[in-house]
N, C-alpha and C positions, 0 to 999 in steps of 0.2 A: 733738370726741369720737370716739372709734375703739370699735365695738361689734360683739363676737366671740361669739355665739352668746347674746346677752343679756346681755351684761358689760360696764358700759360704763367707760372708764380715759379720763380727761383731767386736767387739773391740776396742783397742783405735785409734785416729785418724789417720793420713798419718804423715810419717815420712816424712823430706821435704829431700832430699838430696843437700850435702854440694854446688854442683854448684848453686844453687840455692837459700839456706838456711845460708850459708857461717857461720856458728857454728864453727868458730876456730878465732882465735889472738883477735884484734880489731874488729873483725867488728862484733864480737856476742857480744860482749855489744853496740854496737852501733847499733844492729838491737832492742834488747832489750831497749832501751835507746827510741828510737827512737816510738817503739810501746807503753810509755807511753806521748808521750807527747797529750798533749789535741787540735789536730789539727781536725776544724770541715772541713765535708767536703766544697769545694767553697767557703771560705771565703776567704778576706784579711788577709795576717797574720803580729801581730803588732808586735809579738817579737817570739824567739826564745829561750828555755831552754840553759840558759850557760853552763851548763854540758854537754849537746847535739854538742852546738856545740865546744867546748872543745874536742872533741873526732871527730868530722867530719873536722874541718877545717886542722889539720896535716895530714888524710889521705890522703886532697884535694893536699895538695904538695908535699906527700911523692911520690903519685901514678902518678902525672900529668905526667912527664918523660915518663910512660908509654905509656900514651894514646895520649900525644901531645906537638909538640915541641915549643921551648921558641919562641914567646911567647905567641903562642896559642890565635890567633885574629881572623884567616882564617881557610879555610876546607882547605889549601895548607900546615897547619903545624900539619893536623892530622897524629897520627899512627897508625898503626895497629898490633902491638903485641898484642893487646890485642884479635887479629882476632885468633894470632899465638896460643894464649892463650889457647883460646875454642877450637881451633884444636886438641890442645893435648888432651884437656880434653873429646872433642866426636874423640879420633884416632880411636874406634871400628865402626864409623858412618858412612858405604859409603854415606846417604844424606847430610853432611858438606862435604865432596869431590864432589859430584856431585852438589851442588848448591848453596854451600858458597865459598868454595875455588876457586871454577870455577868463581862464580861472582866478586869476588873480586881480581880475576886474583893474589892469591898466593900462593905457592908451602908449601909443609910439611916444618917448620923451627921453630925450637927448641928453647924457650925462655925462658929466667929465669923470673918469674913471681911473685917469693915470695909466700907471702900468697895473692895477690889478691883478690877482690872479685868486678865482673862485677855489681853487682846489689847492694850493698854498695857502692861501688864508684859514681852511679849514683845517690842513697838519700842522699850522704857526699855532691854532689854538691848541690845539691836543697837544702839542709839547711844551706848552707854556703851563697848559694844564696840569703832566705830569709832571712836571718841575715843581709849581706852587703847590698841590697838592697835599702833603704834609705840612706845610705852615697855614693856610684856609683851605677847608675843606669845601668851606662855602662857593669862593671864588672861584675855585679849580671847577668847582657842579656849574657854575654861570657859564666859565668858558666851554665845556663840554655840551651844555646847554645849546648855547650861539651856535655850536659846530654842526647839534644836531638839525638846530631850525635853517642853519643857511643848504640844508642838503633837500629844502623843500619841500611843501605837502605831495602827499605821497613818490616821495625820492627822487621827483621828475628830475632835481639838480644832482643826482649820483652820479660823476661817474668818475670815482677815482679808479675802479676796476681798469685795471691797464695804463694806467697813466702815468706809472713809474713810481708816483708820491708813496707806494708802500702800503699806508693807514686805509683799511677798510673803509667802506661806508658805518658797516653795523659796527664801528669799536663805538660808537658813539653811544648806539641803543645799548650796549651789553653795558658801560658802564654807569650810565642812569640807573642801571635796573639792578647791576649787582656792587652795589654800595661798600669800598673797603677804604682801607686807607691809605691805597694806591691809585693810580690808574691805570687798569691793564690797557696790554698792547696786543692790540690784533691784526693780524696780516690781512691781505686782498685774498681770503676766503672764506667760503659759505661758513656760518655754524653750523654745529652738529644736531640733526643727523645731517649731511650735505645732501645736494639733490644727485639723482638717478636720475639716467634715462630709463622711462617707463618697460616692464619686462609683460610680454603678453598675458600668462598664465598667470600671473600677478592681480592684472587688471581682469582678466576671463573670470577670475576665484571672484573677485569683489562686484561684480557685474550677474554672479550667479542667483537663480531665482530661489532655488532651493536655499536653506536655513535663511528665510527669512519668513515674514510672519504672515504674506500673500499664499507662502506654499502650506500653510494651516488648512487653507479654508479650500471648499469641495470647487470641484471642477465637475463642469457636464461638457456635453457634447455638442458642438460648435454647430450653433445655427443661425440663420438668416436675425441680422439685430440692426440696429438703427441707435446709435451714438447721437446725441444731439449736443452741443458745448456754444458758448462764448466764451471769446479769449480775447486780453489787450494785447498779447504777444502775440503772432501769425506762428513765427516760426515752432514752438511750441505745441500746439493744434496740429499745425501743417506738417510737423514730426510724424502725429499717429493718424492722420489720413495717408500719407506716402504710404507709411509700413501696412496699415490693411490693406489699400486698394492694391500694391504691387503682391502680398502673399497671403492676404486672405480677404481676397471678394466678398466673401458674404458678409461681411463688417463695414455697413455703410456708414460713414461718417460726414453731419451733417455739422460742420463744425463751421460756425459764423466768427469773423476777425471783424473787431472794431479797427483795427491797423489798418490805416489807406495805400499802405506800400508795399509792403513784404508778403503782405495777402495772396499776392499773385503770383509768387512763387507758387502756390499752392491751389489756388482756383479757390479760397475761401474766403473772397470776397464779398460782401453784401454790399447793396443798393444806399444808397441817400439815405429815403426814409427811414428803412428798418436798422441803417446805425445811429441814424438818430435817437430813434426809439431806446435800440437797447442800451446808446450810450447813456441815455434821459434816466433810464430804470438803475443800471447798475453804476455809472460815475455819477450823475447829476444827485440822485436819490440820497446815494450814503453818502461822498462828499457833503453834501449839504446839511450830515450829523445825523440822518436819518440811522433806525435802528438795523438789524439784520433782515428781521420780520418786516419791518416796512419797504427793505429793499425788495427781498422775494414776494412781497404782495404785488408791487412797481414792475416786477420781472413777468409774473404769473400775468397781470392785465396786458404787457404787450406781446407779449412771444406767445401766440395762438399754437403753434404748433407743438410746444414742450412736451404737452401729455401724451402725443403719437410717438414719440420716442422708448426705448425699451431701455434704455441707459444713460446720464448724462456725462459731459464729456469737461471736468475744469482742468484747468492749469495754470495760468497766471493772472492776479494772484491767488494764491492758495485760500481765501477765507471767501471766494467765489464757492467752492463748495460747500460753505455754511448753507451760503445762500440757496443753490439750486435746490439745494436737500430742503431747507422748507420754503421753495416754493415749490417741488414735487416728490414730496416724503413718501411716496410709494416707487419712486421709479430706484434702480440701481445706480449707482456710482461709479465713474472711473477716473480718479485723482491722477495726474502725470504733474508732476509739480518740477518748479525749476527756481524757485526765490523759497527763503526763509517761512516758515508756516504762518508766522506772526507779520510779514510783513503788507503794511495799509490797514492795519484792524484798528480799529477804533478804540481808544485808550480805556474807555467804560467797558467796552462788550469781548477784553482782551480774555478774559477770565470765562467765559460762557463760552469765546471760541473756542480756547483751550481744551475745555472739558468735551466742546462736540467733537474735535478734531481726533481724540481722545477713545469719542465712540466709534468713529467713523473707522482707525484702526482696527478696533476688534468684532467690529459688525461684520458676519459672513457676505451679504448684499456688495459690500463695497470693494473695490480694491484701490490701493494706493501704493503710487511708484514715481520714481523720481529720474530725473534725467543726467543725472551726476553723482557721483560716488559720495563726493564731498558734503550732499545734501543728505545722503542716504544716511552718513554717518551721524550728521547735525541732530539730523530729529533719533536717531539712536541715543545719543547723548542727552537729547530732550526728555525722550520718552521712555529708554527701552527696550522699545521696536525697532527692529533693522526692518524698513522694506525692501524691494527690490530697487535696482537703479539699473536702467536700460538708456546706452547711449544714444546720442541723439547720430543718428547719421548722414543728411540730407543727400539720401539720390536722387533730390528733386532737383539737382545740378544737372544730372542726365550727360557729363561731360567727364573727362578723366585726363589726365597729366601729357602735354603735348606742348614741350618747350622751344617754341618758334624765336619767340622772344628771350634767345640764350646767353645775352649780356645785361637783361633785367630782372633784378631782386622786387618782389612783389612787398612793399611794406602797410601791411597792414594796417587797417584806422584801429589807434591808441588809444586809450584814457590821458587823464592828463598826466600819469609816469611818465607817458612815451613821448611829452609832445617837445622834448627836446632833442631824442635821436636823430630825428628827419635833418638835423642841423650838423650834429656830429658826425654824421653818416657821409655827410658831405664834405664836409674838413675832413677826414680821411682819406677820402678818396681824391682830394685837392693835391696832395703831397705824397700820395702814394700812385701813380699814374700807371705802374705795373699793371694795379688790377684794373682790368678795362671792365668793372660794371657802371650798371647806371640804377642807384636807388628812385622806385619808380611809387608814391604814395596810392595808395587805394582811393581816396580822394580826387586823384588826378584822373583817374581812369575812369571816374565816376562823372566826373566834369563833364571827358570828352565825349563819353558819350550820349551826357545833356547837352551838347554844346554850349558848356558855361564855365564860367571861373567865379570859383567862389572862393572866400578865407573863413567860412565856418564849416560843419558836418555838414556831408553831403548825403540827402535823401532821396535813393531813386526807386520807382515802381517795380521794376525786374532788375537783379541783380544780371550782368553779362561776366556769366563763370566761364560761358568761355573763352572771353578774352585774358579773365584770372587764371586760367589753367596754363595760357601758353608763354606765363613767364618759369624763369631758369628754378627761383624755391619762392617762397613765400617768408616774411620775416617778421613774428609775430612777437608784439610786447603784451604780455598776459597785462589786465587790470581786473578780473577777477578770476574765481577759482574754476568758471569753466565759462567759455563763449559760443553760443550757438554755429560762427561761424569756420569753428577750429573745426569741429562737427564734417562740414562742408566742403574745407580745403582737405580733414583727411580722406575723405570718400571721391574727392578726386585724385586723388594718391601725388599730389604736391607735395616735393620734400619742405617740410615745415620745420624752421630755426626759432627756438626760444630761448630767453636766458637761463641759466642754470639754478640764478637763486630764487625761484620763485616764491618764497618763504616771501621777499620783499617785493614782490609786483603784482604778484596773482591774489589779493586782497582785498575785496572790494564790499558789492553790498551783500554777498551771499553770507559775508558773515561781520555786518556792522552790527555795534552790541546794542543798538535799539532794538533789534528785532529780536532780543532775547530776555528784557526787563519789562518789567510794569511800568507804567509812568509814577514820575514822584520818589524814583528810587525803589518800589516797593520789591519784594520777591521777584529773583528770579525763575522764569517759565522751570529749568532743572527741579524738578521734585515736586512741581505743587500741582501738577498732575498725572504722577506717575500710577503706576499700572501692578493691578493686584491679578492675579490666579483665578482664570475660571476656566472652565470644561465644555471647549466647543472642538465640536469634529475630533472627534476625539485625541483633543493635547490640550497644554495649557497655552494659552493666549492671557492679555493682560485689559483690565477696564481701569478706568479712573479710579483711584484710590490717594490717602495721604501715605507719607513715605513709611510712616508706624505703621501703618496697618498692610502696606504693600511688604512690606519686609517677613514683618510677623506671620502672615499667609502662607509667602513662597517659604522663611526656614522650615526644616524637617521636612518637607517635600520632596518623594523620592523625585518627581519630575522636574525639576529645576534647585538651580541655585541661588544661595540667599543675595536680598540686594544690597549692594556697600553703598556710602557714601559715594564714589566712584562708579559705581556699575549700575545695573539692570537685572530685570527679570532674562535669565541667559541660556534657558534648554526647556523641551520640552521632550515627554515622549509618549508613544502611541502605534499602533498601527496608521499605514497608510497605504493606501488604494492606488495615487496616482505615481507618475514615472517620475522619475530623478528625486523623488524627496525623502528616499531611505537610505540611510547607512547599510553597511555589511551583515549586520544583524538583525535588518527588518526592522529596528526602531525608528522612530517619524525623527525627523531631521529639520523641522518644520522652522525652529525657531535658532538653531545653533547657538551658537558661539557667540555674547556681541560682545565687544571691544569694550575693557575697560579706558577709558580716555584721561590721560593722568593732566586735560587741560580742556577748558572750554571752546568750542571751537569759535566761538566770539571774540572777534580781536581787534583794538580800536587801532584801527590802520590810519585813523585823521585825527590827532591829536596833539600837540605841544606840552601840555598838560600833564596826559599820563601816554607817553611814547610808544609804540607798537613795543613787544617784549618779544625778543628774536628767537627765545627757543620753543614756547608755545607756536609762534608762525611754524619755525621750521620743523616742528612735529607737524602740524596740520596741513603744508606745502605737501607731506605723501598724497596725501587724497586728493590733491586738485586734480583735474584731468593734464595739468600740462608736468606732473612728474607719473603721471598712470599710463597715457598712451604710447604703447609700443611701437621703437623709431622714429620719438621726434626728436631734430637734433639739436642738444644743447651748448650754448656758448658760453664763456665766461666772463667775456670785454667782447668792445667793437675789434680791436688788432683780433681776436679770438674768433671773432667770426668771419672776418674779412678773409684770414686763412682757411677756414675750414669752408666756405662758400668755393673755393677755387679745389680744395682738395680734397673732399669727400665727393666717393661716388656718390651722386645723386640717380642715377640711374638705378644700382642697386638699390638705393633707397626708397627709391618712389614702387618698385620691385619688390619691397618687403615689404610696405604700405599697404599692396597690393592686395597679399597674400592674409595680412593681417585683416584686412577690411573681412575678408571673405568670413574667416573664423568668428571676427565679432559679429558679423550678419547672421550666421547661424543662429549662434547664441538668442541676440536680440527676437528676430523671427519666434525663435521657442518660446522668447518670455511674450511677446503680441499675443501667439497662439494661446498661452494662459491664461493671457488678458481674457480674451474669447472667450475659454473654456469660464473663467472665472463668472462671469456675464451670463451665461448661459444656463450656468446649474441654476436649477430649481432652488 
């Protein structure tokens, strides 16, 4: 027996429970059936077990009625009983009322369902598939089709992982996408590359300020300054007030939240009037199709105080620093972005951002930094430029890991991926009675401490992290590539559990492919304002150019390399004055190395249409922060987790959380202090 904090796990394996495991009528010979046949994994398959499919092709017609009407060609003759289905089967679940029923805009309704089984139905297709497959091509794409659509917008219905059925989620998307005249067969594993637990010097390298295109530009000597910002996100702003006021005082940051909640984590709340005001100048203004210049004229008449500032402070969203910059084109800039560059920009004025966005890069005055790797890369891919990315770390928790509460798993608030686990989570733990936890919603916790019960998101003024702190881990379902509040939980050094395949969870708006098109189809933002060769501070940096003329520039250039189709402008060299931004040799280091990206990092994660493509995600899955930070642990199924919750030291874990926090503090602090210095040079 192995015993983790009072929790003792030995004996035989995890019961799977029936939603899941589906052990009643047909479909438990056919799950059994199924797990002998001799399917490798990524291969072509040439045939089919007749008995196999003897037993899946009747349930394929018995059940279709259910799930789709005659004759089941379009996403317009899908149904959803089978939504109605799982409703009933999680009715104890306020997260399927809060973010299944909600998204799917359907009410409580009562369906006869038989003996069903979601995750049968879904392997009867796939092998009916691979069977028909060479006599229609067609028909075999429809069912592979059905199979994809009944696993739900964004996979909320996945969960064959652990469930014995064998068939992945993703054989679905791999074989929409690689078209032969089979159907491969793929096992309950990531594609390739698979995900990693995050390794520090990993994330330390990608985190670094030096070779990027901030460490170009002059640094002076840190002096009393005055940041002034609006932001619709708190926590974002409230990121870089913590970090000056806790390590660099003299960096006052007057940072104003239109946000009426989260503000107070930070003290950046404004008054009534004055968010009226700035809400009126900068949502009322441009929503209402006003231009940029008419918004910064709107901003410039209320906010009296803009021009006493020495630097302006944007972050969400990113075309907010069009705007400050002309409503005060003499003051300095400090970008901290955290959403896509292009996202809320006005479909007319996409093309003018673009190009300021563009200047704002290569202007010495400004500097621009991001709050996640995965952003940093984006706009590399966009532009170019690698800026800097400094994580977000919130010590505004002021709390740190203290597990009173040592039989409650902390379950994080989900997107709508997750809003079926809180459900599973439970059926597991129904039929496995061994493990004595208790899955506790963030939701719940938020309630009690409103004293209320709700079945939507719950919005509170002050987050109570310390009541978050004093449960056993935290158990986090990514919905995109990075969450302010992962941030939070790891700087309380809570052991934090994520899934393994993040390639399919962590996908959300940081990279939907509107914020990387023109409307109307037109060009993509890639190349139509890339960056040509000019001589500041002494290296090459990059200004708005077309891709001919920016290529033409940089070849034969001893200081950089030419740009592909695929890359960017990718070295420069020079002397340099300040610390950490030379190589061995005394050349400027300014610009490094940027990644050539062999995939957009725009990925339509909501589509029926054109399906998420598994291997672009699981390239781009490295960069999110939940395959970058150091010691978060990953699972592979619920049974995957439920074991590793009882039998990982969590101790040591939260131990080397600890440790790690301190090294990324470092780091970050030095890149603030740049900030500073950046700000201050003349």
């Amino acid at each position: 027996p192995q015993s983790n904090y009072g929790i003792m796990h030995d004996g035989p394996p995890l019961v799977l429970p029936d939603l899941v495991s589906c052990s009643y009528g047909p479909w438990a010979k056919l799950r059994a059936e199924l797990q002998q046949w001799d399917l490798s994994e990524g291969q072509l398959i040439d045939d089919v077990p007749e008995e196999l499919y003897q037993l899946a092709h009747p349930l394929v017609q018995q059940y279709q009625p259910f799930v789709c009407r005659d004759p089941c060609r379009t996403s317009e003759d899908l149904k959803f009983d089978y939504v109605h289905y799982l409703g009933q089967q999680c009715a104890s679940s306020p997260h399927f009322e809060r973010y299944v029923a909600q998204h799917y805009r359907l009410g409580r309704e009562e369906v006869d369902a038989g003996d069903f089984c979601l995750n049968g139905y879904i392997c009867a297709l796939f092998i009916v598939a691979a069977r028909t497959f060479r006599e229609s091509v067609a028909y075999g794409q429809r069912l592979l089709w059905l199979a994809f659509s009944l696993l739900g917008h964004f996979f909320v219905f996945d969960f064959l992982d652990g469930s014995g059925w064998r068939v992945a989620g993703h054989t679905f998307l791999m074989n929409l996408h690689f078209l032969a005249d089979r159907v491969i067969g793929i096992l309950a594993t990531d594609p390739q590359p698979s995900s990693q637990p995050g390794v520090l010097h990993t994330h330390l390298e990608l985190l670094s300020w030096s070779g990027t295109t901030e460490a170009c530009k002059p640094l002076g000597a840190t002096r009393k300054l005055l940041l002034w910002g609006v932001d619709q996100h708190a926590s974002v702003a409230g990121e870089v007030v913590t970090m000056f006021s806790k390590f660099l005082p003299e960096v006052h940051v007057n940072a104003k939240s239109l946000s009426v909640n989260v503000c107070h984590n930070y003290g950046t709340c404004v008054g009534d009037a004055e968010r009226q005001q700035l809400g009126w100048a900068l949502h009322d203004t441009y929503n209402g199709n006003a231009s940029a210049s008419e918004t910064a004229a709107a901003l410039r008449f209320v906010a009296t105080d803009l021009q006493s500032a020495d630097a302006l402070l944007c972050t969400i969203p990113a075309f907010w620093c069009w705007i400050f910059m002309l409503a005060a084109p003499d003051l300095r800039l400090v970008a901290y972005l955290a959403l896509p560059v292009l996202w809320g920009v006005h479909d007319f004025e996409r093309e003018a951002f673009w190009g300021a966005f563009n200047d704002m890069l290569a202007d010495d005055r400004h500097t621009i930094l991001t709050m996640s790797v995965y952003l940093a890369e984006q706009i590399s891919w966009q532009t170019g430029a690698r800026v800097p990315a400094v994580r977000l770390h919130g010590l505004h928790t002021g709390v740190s890991y203290f597990p009173s509460r040592i039989d409650e798993v902390l379950v994080s608030r989900p997107g709508t991926n997750g809003g079926m686990r809180d459900c599973l989570l439970q059926k597991f733990l129904e039929v496995n009675p061994k493990y004595s936890l208790r899955f506790v919603n963030m939701e719940d916790v938020l309630d009690a401490e409103l004293g209320a019960t709700s079945t939507s998101e719950v919005r509170i003024r002050v987050m109570p992290f310390q009541v978050l702190a004093q449960h056993r881990a935290v158990l986090m379902w990514p919905y995109d590539v990075t969450l302010y509040i992962l941030g939070e939980y790891y700087s309380m050094n809570i052991p934090i559990f994520v899934p393994s395949s993040a390639w399919k969870w962590a996908l959300g708006l940081n990279n939907y492919p509107p914020n990387n098109v023109w409307s109307g189809g037109g060009p993509p933002t890639r190349r139509t304002a890339v960056w040509q060769t000019a001589s500041v501070a002494g290296c090459s940096v990059l200004t708005s150019a077309s891709p001919t003329s920016a290529a033409s520039e940089c070849m034969g250039m001893p200081e950089c390399d030419a740009i592909s189709a695929t890359g960017a402008l990718l070295s420069c060299t020079g002397k340099d004055d300040g610390p950490g931004n030379t190589s061995g040799d005394g050349s400027r280091t300014c610009l490094g190395k940027a990644v050539k990206h062999p995939f957009s990092p725009f990925l339509n994660v909501f589509g029926f249409l054109n399906p998420l493509d598994p291997i672009p995600a699981a390239y781009w899955s490295q960069y999110t922060d939940w395959n970058l930070y150091a010691h978060l642990q990953q699972f592979s199924s619920i049974p995957d987790l439920l074991v590793k919750l009882v039998e990982v030291d969590l101790q040591a874990v939260s131990s080397a959380m600890r440790n790690a926090n301190d090294v990324y503090l470092v780091q970050s602090v030095g890149s603030w202090r740049s900030v500073a210095q950046r700000v201050s040079s003349v």
